[in-house]
Structure formats: structure tokens, C-alpha cells
C-alpha positions as CSV (number, residue, x, y, z in Angstrom):
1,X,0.0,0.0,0.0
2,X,1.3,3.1,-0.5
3,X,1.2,5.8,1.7
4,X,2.1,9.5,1.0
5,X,1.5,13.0,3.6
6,X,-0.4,16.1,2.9
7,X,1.0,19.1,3.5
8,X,-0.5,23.2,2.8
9,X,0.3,26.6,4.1
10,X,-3.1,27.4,4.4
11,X,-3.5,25.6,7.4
12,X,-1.1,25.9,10.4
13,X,2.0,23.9,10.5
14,X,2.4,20.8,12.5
15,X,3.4,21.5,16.1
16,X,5.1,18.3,16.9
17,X,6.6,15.5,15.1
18,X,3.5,14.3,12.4
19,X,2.1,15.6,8.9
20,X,-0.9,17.5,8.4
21,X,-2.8,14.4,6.9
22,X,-1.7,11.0,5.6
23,X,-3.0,9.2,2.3
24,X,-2.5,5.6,3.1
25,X,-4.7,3.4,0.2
26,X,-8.2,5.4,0.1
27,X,-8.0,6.9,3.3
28,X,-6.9,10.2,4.3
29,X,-6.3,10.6,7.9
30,X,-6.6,14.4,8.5
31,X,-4.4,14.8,12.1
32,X,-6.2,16.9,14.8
33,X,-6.7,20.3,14.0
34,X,-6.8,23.5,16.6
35,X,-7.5,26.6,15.9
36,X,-4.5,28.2,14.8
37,X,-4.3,30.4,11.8
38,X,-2.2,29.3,9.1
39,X,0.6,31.8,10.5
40,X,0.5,29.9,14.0
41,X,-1.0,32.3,15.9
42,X,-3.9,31.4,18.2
43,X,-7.5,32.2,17.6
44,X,-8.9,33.6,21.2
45,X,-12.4,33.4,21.9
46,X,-15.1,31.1,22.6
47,X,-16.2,27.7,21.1
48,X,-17.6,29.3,18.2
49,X,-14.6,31.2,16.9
50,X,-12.5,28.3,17.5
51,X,-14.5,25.9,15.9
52,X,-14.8,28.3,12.5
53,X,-10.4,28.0,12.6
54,X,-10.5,24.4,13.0
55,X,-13.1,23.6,10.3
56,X,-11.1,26.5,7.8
57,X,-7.8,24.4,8.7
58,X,-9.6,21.0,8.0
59,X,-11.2,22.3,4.4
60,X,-7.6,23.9,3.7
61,X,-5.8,20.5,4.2
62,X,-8.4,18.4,2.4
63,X,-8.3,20.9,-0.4
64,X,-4.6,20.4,-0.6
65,X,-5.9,16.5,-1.6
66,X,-8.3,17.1,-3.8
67,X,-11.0,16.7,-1.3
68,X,-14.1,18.4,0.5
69,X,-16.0,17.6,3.7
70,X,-18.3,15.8,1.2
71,X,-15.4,13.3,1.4
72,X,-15.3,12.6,5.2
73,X,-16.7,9.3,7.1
74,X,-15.6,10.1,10.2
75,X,-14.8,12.4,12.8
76,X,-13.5,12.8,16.0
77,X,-14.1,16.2,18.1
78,X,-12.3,16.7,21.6
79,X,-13.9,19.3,23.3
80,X,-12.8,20.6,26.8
81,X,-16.3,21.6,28.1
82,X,-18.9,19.3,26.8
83,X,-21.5,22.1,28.2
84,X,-20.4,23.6,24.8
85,X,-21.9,20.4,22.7
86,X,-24.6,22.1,21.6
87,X,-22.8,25.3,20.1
88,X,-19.8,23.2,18.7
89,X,-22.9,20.8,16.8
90,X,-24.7,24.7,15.4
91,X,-20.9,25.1,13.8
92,X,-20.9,21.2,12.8
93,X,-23.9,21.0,11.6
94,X,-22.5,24.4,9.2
95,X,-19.9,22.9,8.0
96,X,-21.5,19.0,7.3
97,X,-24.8,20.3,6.6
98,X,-26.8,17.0,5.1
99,X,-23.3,15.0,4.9
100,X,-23.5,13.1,8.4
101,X,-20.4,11.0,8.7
102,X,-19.9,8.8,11.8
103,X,-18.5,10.7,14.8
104,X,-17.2,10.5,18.2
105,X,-17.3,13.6,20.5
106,X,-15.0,13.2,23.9
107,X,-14.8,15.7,26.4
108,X,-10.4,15.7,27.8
109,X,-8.9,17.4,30.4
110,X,-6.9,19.7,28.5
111,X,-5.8,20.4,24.7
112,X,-2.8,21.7,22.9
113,X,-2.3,25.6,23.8
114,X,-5.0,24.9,26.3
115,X,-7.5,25.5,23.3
116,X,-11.2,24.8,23.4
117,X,-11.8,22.6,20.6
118,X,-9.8,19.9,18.6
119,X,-11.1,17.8,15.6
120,X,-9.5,15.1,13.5
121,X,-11.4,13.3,10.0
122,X,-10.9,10.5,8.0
123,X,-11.8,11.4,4.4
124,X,-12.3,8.1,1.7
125,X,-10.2,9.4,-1.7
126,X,-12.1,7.1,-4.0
127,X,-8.6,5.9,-5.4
């Protein structure tokens, strides 16, 4: 199988040791995204705002593939307040509209740069 990474400027480098996303067969696995601009600096702010970053970082890398969110089957979210589960799914439900693919929501202690809201997809490439 071969596997190959995924890699834009339009969405924020990686802050440790992986790729933005890895093609491996007809899978892209899209790593966690948080909201960072594609400069690195962090967007403030509550749930909301941060979820609009995250979803702008996940289009930008799928983009870089050839893909949309048309193209995901599944989705994690780590949230750190799960009393914000009903404005992060209003932001969701923007993004996905009638596209539902599966998902797992998680509520952790704490996130990178201490951020509200982290999401990772798995997008199927056809190929």
C-alpha cells in the first residue's frame, strides 16, 4: 500500500513530530486540528470562533488533496467543556450540513495551547 503525507500553508504547521494528513490506500487521515491560523498564531475566543479556525484548517488540508468535507466518514471532536456540545454541533452541523459521517465527540482534560476545541477526519479518496 502506498502511503504519501499532505501538506498546505493554508493551514497551520504541525506542532510536533507528524504531517498534516496521511494518504495511506483510500484513506486520508486528516491529524487533529486546533485553531490556529495558518501563520500559527492562536485564535482567542469562545467555542464558536474556534471551531470556525479548526473547520477552515480542516477544508484547507483536504483541499490540498483534492477533497471536500463531502469526502469525510468520520470524525472525532475533543472538546474541553462538553457544556459547549450544543454550540460546537450549530458550527458542525454548518460545515457538514446534510453529509452526516460517523463521529465520536470526547470531552479531555486539556488540549494543545490549552484550546477549546480539537477535531481530527478521515476522508475516503475514491482511489
Amino acid at each position: 500500500m502506498a502511503i504519501s503525507f499532505v501538506s498546505t500553508d493554508k493551514a497551520p504547521a504541525a506542532i510536533g513530530p507528524y504531517n498534516q494528513a496521511v494518504k495511506a490506500g483510500p484513506f486520508l487521515f486528516a491529524s487533529g486540528q486546533i485553531p490556529l491560523r495558518p501563520d500559527g498564531t492562536l485564535v482567542e475566543g469562545d467555542i464558536v470562533e474556534q471551531a470556525h479556525q479548526v473547520f477552515a484548517n480542516i477544508k484547507a488540508i483536504l483541499a490540498e488533496a483534492g477533497l471536500t468535507l463531502s469526502d469525510v466518514v468520520k470524525a472525532t471532536v475533543f472538546i474541553k467543556d462538553m457544556n459547549d456540545f450544543g454550540r460546537l454541533n450549530e458550527v458542525y452541523a454548518e460545515y457538514f450540513g446534510d453529509h452526516k459521517p460517523a463521529r465520536s465527540t470526547v470531552e479531555v482534560a486539556r488540549l494543545p495551547r490549552d484550546v477549546k476545541v480539537e477535531i481530527e477526519v478521515v476522508a475516503y479518496t475514491g482511489k
